[in-house]
C-alpha positions as CSV (number, residue, x, y, z in Angstrom):
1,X,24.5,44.1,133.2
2,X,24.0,46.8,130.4
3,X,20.8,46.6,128.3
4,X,21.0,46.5,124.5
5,X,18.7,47.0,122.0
6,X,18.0,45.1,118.9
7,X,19.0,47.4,115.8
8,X,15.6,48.1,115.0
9,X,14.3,49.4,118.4
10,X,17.6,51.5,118.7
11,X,16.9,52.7,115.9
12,X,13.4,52.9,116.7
13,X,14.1,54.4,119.9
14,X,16.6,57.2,118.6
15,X,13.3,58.7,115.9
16,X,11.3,58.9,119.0
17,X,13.7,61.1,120.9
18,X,14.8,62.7,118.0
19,X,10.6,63.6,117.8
20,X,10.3,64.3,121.4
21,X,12.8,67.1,121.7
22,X,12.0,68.7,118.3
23,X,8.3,68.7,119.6
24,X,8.9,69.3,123.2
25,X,12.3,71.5,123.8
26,X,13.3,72.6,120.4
27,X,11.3,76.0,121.3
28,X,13.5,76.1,125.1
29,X,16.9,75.3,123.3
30,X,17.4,77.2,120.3
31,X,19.0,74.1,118.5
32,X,18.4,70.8,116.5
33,X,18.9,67.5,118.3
34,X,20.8,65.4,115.7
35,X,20.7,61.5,115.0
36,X,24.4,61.2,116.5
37,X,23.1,63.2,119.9
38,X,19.6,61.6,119.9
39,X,22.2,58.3,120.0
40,X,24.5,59.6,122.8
41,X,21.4,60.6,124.8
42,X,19.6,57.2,124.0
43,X,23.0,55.6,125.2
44,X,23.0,57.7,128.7
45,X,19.2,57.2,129.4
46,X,20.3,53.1,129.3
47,X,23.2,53.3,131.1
48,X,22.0,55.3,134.0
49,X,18.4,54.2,134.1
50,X,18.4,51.5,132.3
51,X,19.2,49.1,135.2
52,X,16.5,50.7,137.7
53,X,13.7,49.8,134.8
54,X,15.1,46.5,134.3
55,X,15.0,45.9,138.3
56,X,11.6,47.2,138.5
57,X,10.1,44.4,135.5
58,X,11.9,41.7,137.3
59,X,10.3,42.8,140.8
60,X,6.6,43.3,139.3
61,X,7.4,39.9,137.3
62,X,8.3,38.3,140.4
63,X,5.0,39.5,142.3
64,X,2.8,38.5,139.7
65,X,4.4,34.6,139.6
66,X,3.9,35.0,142.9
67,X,0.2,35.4,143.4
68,X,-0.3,33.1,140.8
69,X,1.4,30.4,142.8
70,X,-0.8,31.2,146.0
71,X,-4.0,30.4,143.7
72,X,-2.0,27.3,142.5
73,X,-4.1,25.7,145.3
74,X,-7.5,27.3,144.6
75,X,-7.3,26.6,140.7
76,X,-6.5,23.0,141.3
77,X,-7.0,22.1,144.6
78,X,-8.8,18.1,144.4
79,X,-11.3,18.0,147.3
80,X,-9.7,14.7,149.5
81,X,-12.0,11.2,150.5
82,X,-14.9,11.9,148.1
83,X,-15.6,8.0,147.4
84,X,-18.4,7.6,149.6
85,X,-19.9,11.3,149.0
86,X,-19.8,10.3,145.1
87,X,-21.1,6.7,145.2
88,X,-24.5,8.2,146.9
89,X,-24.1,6.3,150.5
90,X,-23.9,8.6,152.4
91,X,-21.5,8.9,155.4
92,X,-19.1,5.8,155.8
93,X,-20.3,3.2,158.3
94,X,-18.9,2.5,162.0
Protein backbone atom coordinates (compact mmCIF):
# COMPACT_ATOMS: atom_id res chain seq x y z
CA UNK A 1 0.00 0.00 0.00
CA UNK A 2 1.89 3.25 -0.88
CA UNK A 3 0.84 6.51 0.98
CA UNK A 4 -0.11 9.58 -1.00
CA UNK A 5 -0.57 12.95 -0.20
CA UNK A 6 -3.19 15.41 -1.02
CA UNK A 7 -1.59 18.18 -3.41
CA UNK A 8 -1.54 20.59 -0.71
CA UNK A 9 0.38 18.62 1.97
CA UNK A 10 2.91 17.41 -0.79
CA UNK A 11 3.34 20.41 -1.50
CA UNK A 12 3.28 21.45 2.00
CA UNK A 13 5.58 18.76 2.87
CA UNK A 14 8.24 19.47 -0.02
CA UNK A 15 8.69 23.65 1.62
CA UNK A 16 9.33 22.02 4.91
CA UNK A 17 12.17 19.85 3.68
CA UNK A 18 13.21 22.32 1.28
CA UNK A 19 13.55 24.58 4.86
CA UNK A 20 15.00 21.91 6.85
CA UNK A 21 18.04 21.26 4.76
CA UNK A 22 18.73 24.89 3.83
CA UNK A 23 18.52 25.46 7.70
CA UNK A 24 20.07 22.28 8.87
CA UNK A 25 22.77 20.86 6.21
CA UNK A 26 23.12 23.58 3.66
CA UNK A 27 26.38 24.63 5.79
CA UNK A 28 27.68 20.37 5.68
CA UNK A 29 26.85 20.16 1.86
CA UNK A 30 28.05 22.99 -0.03
CA UNK A 31 24.79 22.94 -2.24
CA UNK A 32 21.01 24.06 -2.61
CA UNK A 33 18.41 21.39 -2.22
CA UNK A 34 15.96 22.25 -5.11
CA UNK A 35 11.96 21.82 -5.35
CA UNK A 36 12.55 18.77 -7.86
CA UNK A 37 15.15 17.00 -5.09
CA UNK A 38 13.14 18.15 -2.02
CA UNK A 39 10.29 16.04 -4.28
CA UNK A 40 12.52 12.93 -4.96
CA UNK A 41 13.56 12.93 -1.28
CA UNK A 42 9.88 13.51 -0.09
CA UNK A 43 9.08 10.52 -2.51
CA UNK A 44 11.90 8.07 -0.84
CA UNK A 45 11.13 9.11 2.87
CA UNK A 46 7.26 7.61 1.86
CA UNK A 47 8.26 4.78 0.11
CA UNK A 48 10.69 3.46 2.55
CA UNK A 49 9.22 4.67 5.80
CA UNK A 50 6.18 5.52 4.92
CA UNK A 51 4.68 2.05 5.64
CA UNK A 52 6.47 1.60 9.11
CA UNK A 53 4.54 5.12 10.28
CA UNK A 54 1.50 4.02 8.79
CA UNK A 55 1.78 0.47 10.80
CA UNK A 56 2.70 2.19 13.89
CA UNK A 57 -0.87 4.67 13.82
CA UNK A 58 -2.88 1.66 13.09
CA UNK A 59 -1.10 -0.26 16.14
CA UNK A 60 -1.46 2.80 18.73
CA UNK A 61 -5.14 3.18 17.12
CA UNK A 62 -5.80 -0.26 17.69
CA UNK A 63 -4.59 -0.05 21.53
CA UNK A 64 -6.47 2.89 22.32
CA UNK A 65 -10.05 1.25 20.83
CA UNK A 66 -8.93 -1.25 22.83
CA UNK A 67 -8.85 0.11 26.30
CA UNK A 68 -11.75 1.91 25.57
CA UNK A 69 -13.73 -1.23 25.02
CA UNK A 70 -12.41 -2.71 28.44
CA UNK A 71 -14.07 0.45 30.19
CA UNK A 72 -17.13 -0.27 27.87
CA UNK A 73 -18.26 -2.10 31.03
CA UNK A 74 -17.33 0.47 33.69
CA UNK A 75 -18.91 3.49 31.72
CA UNK A 76 -22.15 1.67 31.31
CA UNK A 77 -22.30 -1.20 33.30
CA UNK A 78 -26.36 -1.22 34.84
CA UNK A 79 -26.11 -2.52 38.41
CA UNK A 80 -28.55 -6.03 38.05
CA UNK A 81 -31.99 -6.74 40.60
CA UNK A 82 -32.23 -3.23 41.97
CA UNK A 83 -36.23 -3.36 42.37
CA UNK A 84 -36.40 -4.06 45.80
CA UNK A 85 -33.16 -1.86 46.86
CA UNK A 86 -35.03 1.16 44.88
CA UNK A 87 -38.64 0.71 46.18
CA UNK A 88 -37.22 1.19 49.95
CA UNK A 89 -38.13 -2.52 51.27
CA UNK A 90 -35.48 -3.60 52.01
CA UNK A 91 -34.13 -7.19 51.32
CA UNK A 92 -36.79 -9.46 49.41
CA UNK A 93 -38.87 -11.72 51.60
CA UNK A 94 -38.45 -15.69 52.20
Amino acid sequence: MSIELTKQDRTQAIVSIERYFKENLEQYIDQKLGNIAAEALLDFFLKEIGSSVYNKAIADAQARLQARVMELDIDIHEAEFQYWKTNGRGSSRK
